[in-house]
C-alpha positions in Angstrom: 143.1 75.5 118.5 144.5 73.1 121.4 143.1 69.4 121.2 143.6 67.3 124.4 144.3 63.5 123.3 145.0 61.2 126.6 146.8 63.9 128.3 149.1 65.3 124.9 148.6 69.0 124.1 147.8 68.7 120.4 148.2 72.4 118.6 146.1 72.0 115.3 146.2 74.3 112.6 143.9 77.4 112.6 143.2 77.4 108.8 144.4 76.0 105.7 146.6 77.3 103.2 145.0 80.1 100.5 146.0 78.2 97.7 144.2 74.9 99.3 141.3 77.1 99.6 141.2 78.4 96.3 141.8 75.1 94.5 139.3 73.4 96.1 136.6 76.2 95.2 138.0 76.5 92.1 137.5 72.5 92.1 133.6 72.7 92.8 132.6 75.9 90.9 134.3 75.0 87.3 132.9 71.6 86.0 129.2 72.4 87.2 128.0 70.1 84.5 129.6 66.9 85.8 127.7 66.6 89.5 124.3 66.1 89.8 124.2 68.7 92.6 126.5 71.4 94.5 126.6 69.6 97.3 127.5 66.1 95.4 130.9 68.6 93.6 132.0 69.7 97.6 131.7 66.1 98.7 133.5 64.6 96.1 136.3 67.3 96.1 136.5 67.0 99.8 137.2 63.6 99.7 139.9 63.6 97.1 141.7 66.3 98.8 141.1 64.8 102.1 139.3 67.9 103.7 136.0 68.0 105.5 132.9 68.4 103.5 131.7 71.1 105.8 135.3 73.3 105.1 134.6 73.1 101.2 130.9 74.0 101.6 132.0 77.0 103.7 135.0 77.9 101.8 132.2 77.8 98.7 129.8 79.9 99.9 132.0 82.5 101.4 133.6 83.1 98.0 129.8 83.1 96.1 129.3 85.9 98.5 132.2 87.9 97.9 131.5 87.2 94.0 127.6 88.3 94.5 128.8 91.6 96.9 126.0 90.6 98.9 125.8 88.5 102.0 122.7 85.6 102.1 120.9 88.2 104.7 121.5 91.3 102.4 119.8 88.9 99.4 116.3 87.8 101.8 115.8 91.8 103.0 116.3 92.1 99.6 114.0 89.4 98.5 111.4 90.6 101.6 111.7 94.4 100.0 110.0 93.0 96.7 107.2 91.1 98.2 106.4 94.4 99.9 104.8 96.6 96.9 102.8 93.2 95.5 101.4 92.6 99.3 100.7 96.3 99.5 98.7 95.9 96.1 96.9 92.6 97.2 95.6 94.6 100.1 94.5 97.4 98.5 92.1 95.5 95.9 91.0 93.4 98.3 89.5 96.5 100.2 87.9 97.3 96.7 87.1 94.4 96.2 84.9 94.5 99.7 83.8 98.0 99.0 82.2 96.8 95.3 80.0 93.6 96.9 78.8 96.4 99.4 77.6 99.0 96.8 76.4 95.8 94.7 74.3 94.6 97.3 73.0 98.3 98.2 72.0 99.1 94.4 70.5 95.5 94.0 68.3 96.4 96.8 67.3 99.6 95.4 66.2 98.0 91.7 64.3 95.3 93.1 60.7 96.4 92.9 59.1 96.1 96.9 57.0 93.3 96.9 53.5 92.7 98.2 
């Protein structure tokens, strides 16, 4: 990646070293206990190794995804796939539901004497 400062050609690194990388994820997944959050662990590590918050974060989730084998849209189809058969089942007694108040409603009719 170029960077233009007041005329200079700048060339900037493309990525970071892989044991940078590694360290700093290894950083923020070990000591869970200690942060109050996720997010809380990547700032603080990003700030002690003098990286942006937004590369640890990143660099995090990219390597919870190659732990989990599953990418965050493969886990919500996934998620969307389960709420399916419960849905289906909702609507189903729902229409029996509306089908029972109709023959309630007929058979009430037909034990109620006719009145005068």
């Amino acid at each position: 990646m170029r960077s233009f400062f007041l005329g200079k050609v700048i060339l900037m690194p493309n990525a970071y070293p892989a044991e940078v990388r590694e360290k700093a994820v290894r950083l923020v997944l070990e000591p869970r206990d200690e942060y109050a959050s996720e997010y809380e662990a990547i700032r603080t590590i990003a700030e002690r190794m003098s990286l942006k918050t937004e590369t640890v974060r990143v660099w995090v989730r990219k390597a919870a995804e190659a732990a989990g084998g599953g990418t965050p849209a493969a886990s919500a189809s996934e998620a969307e796939a389960e709420l399916r058969a419960p849905r289906r089942k909702n609507a189903e007694l729902e229409k029996t539901i509306e089908i029972l108040k109709a023959a309630t409603s007929f058979f009430a009719r037909e034990c109620d004497p006719p009145r005068k």
